[in-house]
C-alpha positions as CSV (number, residue, x, y, z in Angstrom):
1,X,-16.4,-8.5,4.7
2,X,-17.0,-12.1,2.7
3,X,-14.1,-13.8,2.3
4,X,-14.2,-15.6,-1.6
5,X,-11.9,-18.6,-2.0
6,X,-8.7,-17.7,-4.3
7,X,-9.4,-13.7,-3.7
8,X,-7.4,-11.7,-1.2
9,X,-8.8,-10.9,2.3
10,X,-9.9,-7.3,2.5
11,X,-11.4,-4.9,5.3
12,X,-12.6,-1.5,5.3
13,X,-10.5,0.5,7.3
14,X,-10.1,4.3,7.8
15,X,-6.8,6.3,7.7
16,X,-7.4,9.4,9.3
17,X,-10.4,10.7,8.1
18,X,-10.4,8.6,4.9
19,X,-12.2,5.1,4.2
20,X,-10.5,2.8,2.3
21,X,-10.6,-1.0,1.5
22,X,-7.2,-2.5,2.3
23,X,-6.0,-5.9,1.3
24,X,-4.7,-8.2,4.2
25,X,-1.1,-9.9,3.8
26,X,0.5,-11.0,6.7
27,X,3.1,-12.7,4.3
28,X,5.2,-9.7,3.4
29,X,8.5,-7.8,4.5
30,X,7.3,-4.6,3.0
31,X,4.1,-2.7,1.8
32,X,4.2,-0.3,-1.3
33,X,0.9,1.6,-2.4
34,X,0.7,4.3,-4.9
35,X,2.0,7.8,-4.8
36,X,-1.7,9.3,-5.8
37,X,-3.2,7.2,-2.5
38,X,-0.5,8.5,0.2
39,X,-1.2,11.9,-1.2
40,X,-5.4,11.6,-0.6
41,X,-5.1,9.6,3.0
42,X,-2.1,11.6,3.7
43,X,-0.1,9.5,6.1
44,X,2.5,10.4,7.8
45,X,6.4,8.9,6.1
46,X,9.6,10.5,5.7
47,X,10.7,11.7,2.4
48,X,13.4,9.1,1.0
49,X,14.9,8.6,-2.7
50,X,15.8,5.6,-4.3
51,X,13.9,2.6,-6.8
52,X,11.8,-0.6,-5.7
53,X,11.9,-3.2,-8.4
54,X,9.8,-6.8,-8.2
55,X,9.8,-9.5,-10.5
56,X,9.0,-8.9,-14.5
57,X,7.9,-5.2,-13.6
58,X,9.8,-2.4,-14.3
59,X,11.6,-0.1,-11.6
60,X,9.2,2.2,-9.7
61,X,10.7,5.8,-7.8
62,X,10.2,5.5,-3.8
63,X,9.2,8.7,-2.9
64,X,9.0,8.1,0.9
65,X,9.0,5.8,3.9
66,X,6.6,5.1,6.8
């Protein structure tokens, strides 16, 4: 893919039999992506309960672990 100065890195990819474009951090401890997009590529992650909270967002639910 073209890489544009100041934009994130991004490759297509394919999870299972899904295509997706995924952004490229190699700079991070953890990676959080939406409910609705674990439940179309369906991965595989254990179901866990607790919050994630970043800076100036409000708390979001964790609804699993991979």
């Amino acid at each position: 893919m073209e890489e544009k100065p100041g934009r994130p890195i991004c490759v297509k990819t394919k999870v299972g039999a899904n295509k997706l474009e995924a952004m490229v951090d190699m700079g991070v401890d953890n990676v959080y992506i939406l409910k609705e997009l674990v439940d179309e590529i369906n991965p595989p992650y254990k179901k866990e309960k607790g919050y994630v909270k970043g800076v100036n967002v409000n708390s979001l639910p964790i609804h699993g672990v991979s």
